[in-house]
MDTraj code that builds the backbone (N, CA, C; nanometers):
import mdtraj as md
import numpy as np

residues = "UNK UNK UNK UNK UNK UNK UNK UNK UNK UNK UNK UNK UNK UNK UNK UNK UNK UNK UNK UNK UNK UNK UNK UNK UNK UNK UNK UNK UNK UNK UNK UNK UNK UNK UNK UNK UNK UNK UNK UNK UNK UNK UNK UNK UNK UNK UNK UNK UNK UNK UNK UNK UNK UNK UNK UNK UNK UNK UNK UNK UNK UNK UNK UNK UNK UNK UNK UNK UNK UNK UNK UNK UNK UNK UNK UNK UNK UNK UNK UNK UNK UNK UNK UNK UNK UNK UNK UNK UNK UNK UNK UNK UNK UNK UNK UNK UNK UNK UNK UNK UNK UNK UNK UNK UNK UNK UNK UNK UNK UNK UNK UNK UNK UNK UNK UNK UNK".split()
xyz = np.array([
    [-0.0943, -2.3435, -1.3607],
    [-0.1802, -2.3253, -1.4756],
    [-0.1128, -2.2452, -1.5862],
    [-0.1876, -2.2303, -1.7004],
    [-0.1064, -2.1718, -1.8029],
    [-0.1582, -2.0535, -1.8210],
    [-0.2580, -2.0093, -1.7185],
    [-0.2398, -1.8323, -1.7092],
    [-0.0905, -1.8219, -1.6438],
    [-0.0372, -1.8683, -1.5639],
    [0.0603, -1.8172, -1.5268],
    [0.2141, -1.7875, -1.6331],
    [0.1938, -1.8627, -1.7650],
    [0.2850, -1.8114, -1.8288],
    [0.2932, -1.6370, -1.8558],
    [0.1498, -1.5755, -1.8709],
    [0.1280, -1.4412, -1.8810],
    [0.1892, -1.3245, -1.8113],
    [0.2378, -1.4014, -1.6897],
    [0.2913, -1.3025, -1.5679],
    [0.3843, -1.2060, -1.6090],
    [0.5011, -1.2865, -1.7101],
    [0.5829, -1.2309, -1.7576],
    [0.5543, -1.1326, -1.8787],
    [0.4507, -1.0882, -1.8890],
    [0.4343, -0.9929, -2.0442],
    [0.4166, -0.8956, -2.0254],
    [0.5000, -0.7823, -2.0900],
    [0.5000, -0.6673, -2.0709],
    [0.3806, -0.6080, -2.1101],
    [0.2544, -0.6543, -2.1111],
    [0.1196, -0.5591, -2.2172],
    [0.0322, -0.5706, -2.0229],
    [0.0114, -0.4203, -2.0376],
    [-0.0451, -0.4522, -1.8747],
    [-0.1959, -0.4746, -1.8995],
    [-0.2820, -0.4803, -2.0279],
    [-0.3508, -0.5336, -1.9939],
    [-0.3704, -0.7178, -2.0088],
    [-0.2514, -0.7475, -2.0969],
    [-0.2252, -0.9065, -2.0758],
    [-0.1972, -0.9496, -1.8894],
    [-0.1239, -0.8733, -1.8260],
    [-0.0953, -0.9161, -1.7735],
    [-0.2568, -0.8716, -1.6176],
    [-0.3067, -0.7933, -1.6215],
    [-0.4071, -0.7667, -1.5755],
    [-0.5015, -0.8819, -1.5835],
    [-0.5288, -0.9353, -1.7183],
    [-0.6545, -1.0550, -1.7357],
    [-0.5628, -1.1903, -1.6890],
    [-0.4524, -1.1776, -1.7075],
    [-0.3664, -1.3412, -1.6469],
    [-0.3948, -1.3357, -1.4660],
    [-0.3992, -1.1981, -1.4116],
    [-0.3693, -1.1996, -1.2616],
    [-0.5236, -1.1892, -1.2365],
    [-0.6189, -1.1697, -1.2841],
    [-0.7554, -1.1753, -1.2601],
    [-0.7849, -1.3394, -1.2901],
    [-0.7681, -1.4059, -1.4194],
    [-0.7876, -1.5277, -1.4455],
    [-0.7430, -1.5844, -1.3166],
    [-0.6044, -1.5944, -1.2866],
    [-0.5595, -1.6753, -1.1862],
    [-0.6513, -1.6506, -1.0054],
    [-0.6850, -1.5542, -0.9804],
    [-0.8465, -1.5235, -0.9010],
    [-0.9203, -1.6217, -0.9161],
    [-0.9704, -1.6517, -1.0351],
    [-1.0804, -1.6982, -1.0561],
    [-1.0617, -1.8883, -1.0721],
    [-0.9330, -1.8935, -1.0594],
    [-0.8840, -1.9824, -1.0886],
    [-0.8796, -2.0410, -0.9549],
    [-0.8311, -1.9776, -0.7907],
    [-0.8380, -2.0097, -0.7252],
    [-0.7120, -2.0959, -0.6768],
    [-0.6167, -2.1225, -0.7504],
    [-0.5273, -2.2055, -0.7542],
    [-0.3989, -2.1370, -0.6443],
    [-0.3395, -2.2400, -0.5726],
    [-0.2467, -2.2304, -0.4375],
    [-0.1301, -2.1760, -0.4802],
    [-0.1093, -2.2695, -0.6540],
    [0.0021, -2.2810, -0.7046],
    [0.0785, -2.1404, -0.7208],
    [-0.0906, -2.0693, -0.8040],
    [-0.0434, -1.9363, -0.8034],
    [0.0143, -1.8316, -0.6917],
    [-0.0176, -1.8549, -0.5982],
    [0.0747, -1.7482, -0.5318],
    [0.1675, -1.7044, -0.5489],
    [0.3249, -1.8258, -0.5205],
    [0.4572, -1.7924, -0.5252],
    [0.4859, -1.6727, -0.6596],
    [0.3942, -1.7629, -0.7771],
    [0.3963, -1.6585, -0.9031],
    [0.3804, -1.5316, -0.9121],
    [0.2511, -1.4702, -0.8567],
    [0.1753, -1.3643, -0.7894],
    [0.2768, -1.2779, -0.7215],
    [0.3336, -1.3718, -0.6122],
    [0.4442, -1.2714, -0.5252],
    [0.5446, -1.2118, -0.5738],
    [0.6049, -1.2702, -0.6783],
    [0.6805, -1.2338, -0.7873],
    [0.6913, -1.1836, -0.9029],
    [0.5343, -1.1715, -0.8787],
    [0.5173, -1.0441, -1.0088],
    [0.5129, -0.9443, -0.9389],
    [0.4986, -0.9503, -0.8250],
    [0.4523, -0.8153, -0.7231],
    [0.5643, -0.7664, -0.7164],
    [0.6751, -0.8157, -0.6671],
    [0.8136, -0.7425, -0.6554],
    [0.8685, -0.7420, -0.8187],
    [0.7920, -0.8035, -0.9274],
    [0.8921, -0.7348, -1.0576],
    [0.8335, -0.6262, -1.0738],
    [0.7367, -0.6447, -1.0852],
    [0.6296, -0.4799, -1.1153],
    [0.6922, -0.3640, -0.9791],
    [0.6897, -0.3404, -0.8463],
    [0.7663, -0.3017, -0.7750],
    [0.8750, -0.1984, -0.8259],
    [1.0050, -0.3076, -0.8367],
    [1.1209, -0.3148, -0.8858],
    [1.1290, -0.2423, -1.0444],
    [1.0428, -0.2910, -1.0944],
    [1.0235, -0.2286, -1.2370],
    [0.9734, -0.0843, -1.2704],
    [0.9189, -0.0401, -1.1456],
    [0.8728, 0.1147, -1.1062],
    [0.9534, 0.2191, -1.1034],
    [1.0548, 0.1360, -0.9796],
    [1.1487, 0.2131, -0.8998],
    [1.2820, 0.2408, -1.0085],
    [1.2745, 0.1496, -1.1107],
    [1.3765, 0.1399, -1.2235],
    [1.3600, 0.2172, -1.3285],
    [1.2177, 0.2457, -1.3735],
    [1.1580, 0.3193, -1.4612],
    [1.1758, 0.4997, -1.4763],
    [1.2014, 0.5576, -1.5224],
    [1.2556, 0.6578, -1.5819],
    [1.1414, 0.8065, -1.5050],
    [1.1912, 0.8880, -1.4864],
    [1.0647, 0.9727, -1.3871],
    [1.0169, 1.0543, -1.5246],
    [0.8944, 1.0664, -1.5538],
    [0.8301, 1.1369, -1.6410],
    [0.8052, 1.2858, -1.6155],
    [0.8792, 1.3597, -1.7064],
    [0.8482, 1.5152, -1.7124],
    [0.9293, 1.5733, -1.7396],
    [1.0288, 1.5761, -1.8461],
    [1.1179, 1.6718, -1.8717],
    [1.1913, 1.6249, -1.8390],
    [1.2910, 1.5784, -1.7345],
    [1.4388, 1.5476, -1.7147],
    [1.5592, 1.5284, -1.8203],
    [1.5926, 1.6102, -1.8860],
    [1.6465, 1.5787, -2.0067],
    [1.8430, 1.5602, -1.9821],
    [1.8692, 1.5065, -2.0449],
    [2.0035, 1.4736, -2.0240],
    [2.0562, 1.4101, -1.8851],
    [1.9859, 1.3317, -1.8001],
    [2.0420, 1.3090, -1.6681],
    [2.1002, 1.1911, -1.6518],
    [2.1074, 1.0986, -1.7555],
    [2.1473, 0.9677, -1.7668],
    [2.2918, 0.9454, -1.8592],
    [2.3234, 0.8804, -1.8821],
    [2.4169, 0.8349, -1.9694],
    [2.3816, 0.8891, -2.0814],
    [2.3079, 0.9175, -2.1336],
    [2.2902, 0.9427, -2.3118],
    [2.2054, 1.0855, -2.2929],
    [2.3041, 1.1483, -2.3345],
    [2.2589, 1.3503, -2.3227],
    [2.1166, 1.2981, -2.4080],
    [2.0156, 1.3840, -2.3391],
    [1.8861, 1.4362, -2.3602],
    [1.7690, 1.3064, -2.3636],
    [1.8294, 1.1939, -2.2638],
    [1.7075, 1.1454, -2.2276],
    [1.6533, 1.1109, -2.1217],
    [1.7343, 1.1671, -2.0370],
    [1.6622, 1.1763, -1.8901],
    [1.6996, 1.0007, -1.8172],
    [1.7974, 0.9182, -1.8731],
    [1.8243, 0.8195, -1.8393],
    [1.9333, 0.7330, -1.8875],
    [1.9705, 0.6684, -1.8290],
    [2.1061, 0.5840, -1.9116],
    [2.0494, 0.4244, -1.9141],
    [2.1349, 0.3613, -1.9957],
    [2.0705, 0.2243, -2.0670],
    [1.9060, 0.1967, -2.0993],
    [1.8600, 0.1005, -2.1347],
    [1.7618, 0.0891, -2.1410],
    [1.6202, 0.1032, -2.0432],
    [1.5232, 0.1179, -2.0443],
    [1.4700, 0.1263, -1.9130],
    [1.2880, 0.1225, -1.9540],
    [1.2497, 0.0521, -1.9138],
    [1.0880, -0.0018, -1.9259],
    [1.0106, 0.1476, -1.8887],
    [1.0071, 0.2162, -1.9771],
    [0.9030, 0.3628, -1.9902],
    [0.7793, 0.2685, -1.9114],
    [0.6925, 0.1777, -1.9573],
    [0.5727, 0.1392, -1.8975],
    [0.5587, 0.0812, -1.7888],
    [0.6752, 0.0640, -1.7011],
    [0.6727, -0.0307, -1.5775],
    [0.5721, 0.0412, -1.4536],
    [0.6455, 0.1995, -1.4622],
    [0.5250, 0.2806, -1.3427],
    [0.3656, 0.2472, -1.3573],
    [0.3217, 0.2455, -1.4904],
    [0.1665, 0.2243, -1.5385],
    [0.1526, 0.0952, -1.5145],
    [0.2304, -0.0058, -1.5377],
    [0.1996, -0.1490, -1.5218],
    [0.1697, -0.1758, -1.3480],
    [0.2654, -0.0895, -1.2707],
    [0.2289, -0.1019, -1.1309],
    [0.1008, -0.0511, -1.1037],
    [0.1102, 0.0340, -1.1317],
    [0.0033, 0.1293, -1.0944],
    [-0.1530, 0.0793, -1.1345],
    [-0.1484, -0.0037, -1.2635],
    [-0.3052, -0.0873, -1.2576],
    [-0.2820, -0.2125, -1.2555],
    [-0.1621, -0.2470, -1.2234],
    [-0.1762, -0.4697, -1.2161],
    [-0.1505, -0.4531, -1.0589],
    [-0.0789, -0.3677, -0.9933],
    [-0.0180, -0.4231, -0.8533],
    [-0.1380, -0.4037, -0.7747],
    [-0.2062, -0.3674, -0.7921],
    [-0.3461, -0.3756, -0.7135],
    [-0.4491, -0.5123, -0.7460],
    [-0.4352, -0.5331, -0.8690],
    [-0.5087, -0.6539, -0.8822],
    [-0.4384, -0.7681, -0.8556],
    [-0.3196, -0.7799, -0.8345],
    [-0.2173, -0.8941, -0.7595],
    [-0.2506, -0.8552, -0.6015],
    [-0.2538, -0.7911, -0.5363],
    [-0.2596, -0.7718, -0.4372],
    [-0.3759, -0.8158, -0.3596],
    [-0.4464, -0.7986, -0.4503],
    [-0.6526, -0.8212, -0.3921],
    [-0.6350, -0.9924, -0.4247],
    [-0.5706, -1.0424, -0.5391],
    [-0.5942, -1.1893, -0.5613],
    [-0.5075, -1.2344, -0.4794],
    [-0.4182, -1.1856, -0.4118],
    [-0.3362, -1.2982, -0.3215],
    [-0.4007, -1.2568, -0.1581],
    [-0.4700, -1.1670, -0.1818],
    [-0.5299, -1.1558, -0.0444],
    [-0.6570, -1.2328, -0.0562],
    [-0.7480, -1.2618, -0.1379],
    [-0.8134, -1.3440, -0.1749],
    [-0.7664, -1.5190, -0.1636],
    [-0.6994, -1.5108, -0.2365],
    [-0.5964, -1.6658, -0.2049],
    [-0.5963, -1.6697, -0.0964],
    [-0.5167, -1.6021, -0.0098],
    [-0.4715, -1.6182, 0.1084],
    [-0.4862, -1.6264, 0.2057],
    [-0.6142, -1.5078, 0.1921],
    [-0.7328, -1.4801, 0.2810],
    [-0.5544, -1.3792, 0.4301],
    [-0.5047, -1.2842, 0.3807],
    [-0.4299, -1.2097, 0.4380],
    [-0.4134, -1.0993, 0.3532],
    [-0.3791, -0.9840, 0.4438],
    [-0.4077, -0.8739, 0.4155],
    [-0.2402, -0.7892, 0.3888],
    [-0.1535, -0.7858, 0.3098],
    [-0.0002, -0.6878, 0.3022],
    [-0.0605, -0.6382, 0.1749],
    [0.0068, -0.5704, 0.1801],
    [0.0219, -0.4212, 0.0630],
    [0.1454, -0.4804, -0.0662],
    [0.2825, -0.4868, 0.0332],
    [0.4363, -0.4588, -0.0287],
    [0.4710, -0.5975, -0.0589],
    [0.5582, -0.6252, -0.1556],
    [0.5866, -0.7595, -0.2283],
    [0.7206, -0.7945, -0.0979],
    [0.7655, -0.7465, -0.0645],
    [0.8477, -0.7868, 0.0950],
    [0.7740, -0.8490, 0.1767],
    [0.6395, -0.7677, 0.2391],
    [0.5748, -0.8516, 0.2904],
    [0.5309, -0.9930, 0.2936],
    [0.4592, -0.9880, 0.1343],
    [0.4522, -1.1148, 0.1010],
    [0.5353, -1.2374, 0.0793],
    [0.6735, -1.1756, 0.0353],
    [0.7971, -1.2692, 0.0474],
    [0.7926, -1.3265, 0.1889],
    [0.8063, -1.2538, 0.3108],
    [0.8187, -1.2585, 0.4355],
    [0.7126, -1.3583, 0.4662],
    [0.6101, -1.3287, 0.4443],
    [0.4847, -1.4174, 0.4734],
    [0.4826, -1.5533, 0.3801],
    [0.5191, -1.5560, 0.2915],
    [0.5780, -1.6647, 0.1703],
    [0.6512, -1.7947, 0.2552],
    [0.7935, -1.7058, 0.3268],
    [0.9092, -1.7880, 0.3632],
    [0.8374, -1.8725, 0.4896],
    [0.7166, -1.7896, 0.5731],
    [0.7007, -1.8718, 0.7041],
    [0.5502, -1.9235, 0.7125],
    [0.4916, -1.8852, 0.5776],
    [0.3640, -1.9603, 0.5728],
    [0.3504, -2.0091, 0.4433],
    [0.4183, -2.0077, 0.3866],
    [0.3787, -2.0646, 0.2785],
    [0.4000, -2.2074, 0.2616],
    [0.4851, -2.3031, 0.3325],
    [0.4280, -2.4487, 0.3545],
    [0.3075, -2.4813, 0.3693],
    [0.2576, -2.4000, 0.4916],
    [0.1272, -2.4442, 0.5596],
    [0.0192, -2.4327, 0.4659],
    [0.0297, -2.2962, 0.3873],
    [-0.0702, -2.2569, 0.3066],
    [-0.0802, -2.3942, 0.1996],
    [0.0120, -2.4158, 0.1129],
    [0.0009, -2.5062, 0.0076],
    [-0.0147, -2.6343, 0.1018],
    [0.0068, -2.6596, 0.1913],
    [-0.0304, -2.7635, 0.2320],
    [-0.2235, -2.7961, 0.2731],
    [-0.3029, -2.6591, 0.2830],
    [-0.4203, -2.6432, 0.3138],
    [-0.4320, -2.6306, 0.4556],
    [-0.3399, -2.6365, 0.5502],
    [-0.3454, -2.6264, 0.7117],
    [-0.3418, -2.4964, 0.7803],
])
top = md.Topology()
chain = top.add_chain()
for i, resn in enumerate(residues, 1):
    res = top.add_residue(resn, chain, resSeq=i)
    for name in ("N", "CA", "C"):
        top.add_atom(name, md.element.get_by_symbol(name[0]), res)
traj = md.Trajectory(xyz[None], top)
């Protein structure tokens, strides 16, 4: 569907109403998508810059980081990775937390699932 172009947008509440739409949407397709926003958002956390002072610790004296780095990725986890999480457990009707998991569960059920069996 063409909520799923949304996955990719950095505005967390764009991307909040795309991962709720796709809920409501009900669609199989969405998962793989879903799972993969789960580990960018994840990934995009763990990459994201620690807030509070850290000044000079990166490559470029006094900003607490070197190259570029998504300031909003922690907040984007922190209110979309829960609503990805509830819609693919919804989809799925299974219960993981971690975007590993779901990869894991992806690689050995996810035929069956899109298949409806």
């Amino acid at each position: 569907p063409v909520v799923e172009n949304n996955f990719k947008s950095k505005s967390t509440a764009v991307l909040k109403a795309a991962v709720a739409a796709a809920g409501e949407l009900k669609s199989r397709s969405s998962v793989p998508q879903l799972i993969d926003l789960c580990n960018r958002l994840e990934e995009g956390a763990k990459e994201a810059p620690n807030v509070g002072g850290n000044y000079g610790g990166g490559n470029l004296p006094g900003t607490g980081g070197g190259g570029v780095v998504d300031d909003m990725a922690r907040e984007r986890e922190r209110v979309v990775k829960p609503v990805v999480i509830k819609v693919l457990g919804d989809l799925t009707k299974t219960n993981l937390g971690m975007a590993k998991e779901w990869e894991n569960w992806w690689r050995t059920e996810g035929g069956k699932f899109m298949s409806g069996k």
